[in-house]
C-alpha positions as CSV (number, residue, x, y, z in Angstrom):
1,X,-22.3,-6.8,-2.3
2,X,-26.0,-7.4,-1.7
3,X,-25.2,-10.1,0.7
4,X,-22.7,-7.5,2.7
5,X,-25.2,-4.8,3.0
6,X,-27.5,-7.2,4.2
7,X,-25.4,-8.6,7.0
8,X,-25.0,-5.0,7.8
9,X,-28.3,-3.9,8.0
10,X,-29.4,-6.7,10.3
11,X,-26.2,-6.2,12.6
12,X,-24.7,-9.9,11.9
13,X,-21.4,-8.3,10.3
14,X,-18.2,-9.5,12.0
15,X,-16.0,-6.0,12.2
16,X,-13.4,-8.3,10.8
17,X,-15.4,-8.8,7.6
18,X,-15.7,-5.1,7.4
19,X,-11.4,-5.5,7.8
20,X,-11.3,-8.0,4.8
21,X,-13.8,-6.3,2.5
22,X,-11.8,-2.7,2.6
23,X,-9.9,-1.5,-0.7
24,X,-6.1,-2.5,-1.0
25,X,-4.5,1.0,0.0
26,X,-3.5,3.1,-3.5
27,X,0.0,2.1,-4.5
28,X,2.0,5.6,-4.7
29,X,4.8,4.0,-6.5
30,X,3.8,5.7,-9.6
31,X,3.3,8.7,-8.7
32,X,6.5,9.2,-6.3
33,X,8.4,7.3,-9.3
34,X,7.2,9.9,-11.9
35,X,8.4,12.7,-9.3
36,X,12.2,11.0,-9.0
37,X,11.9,11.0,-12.8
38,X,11.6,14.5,-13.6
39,X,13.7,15.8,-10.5
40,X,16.6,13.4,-11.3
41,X,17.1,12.7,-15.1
42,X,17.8,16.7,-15.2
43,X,20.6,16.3,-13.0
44,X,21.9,13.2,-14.0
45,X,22.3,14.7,-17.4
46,X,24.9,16.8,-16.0
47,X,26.1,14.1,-13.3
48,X,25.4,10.5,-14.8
49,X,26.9,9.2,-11.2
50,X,23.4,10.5,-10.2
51,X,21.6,7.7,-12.2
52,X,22.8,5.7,-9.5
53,X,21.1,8.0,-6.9
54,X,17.9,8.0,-9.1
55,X,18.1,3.8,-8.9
56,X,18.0,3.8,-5.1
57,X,15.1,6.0,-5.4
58,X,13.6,4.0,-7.4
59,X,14.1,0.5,-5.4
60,X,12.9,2.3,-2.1
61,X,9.6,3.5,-3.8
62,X,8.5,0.3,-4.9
63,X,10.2,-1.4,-1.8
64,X,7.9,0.8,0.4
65,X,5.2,0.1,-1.8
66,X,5.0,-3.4,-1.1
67,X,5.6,-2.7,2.8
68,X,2.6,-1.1,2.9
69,X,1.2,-3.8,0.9
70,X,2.1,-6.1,3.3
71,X,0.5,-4.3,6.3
72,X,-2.7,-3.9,4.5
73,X,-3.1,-7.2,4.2
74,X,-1.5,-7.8,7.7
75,X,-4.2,-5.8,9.2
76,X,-6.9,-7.0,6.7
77,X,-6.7,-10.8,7.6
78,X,-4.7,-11.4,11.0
79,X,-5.9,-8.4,13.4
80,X,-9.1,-9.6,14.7
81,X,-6.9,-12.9,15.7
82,X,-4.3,-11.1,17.2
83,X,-6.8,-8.6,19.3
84,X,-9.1,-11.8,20.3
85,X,-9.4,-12.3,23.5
86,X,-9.1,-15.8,25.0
């Protein structure tokens, strides 16, 4: 970190090293899973065909999840190549 700030202070910082340094985005998988939880298993109680609802739910949370994922790290490590100029 010292080395960073460094860099920083004396202006030799790359604004992709400012790209690759950035936190991984928070995952909202267990929050939004938490919500299907307590919205769904009520219902499927009285409709178990709804546990099959509350499965998709489930797969698309975490399937987002890692698309964001993804484009994090997209953005973290390719960007400045694909804005460079030539």
């Amino acid at each position: 970190m010292r080395e960073v700030l460094e860099k920083i202070s004396e202006k030799r910082l790359d604004p992709a090293d400012l790209l690759r340094m950035a936190p991984s985005p928070p995952r909202l998988a267990p929050v939004l899973n938490r919500l299907i939880d307590r919205v769904m298993h009520p219902l499927a109680e009285k409709n178990r065909a709804l546990y099959a609802l509350d499965s998709l739910l489930h797969i698309s949370v975490e399937m987002g999840d890692a698309f964001v994922d993804s484009l994090a790290k997209t953005i973290r490590y390719n960007i400045s190549k694909i804005l460079e100029e030539r």
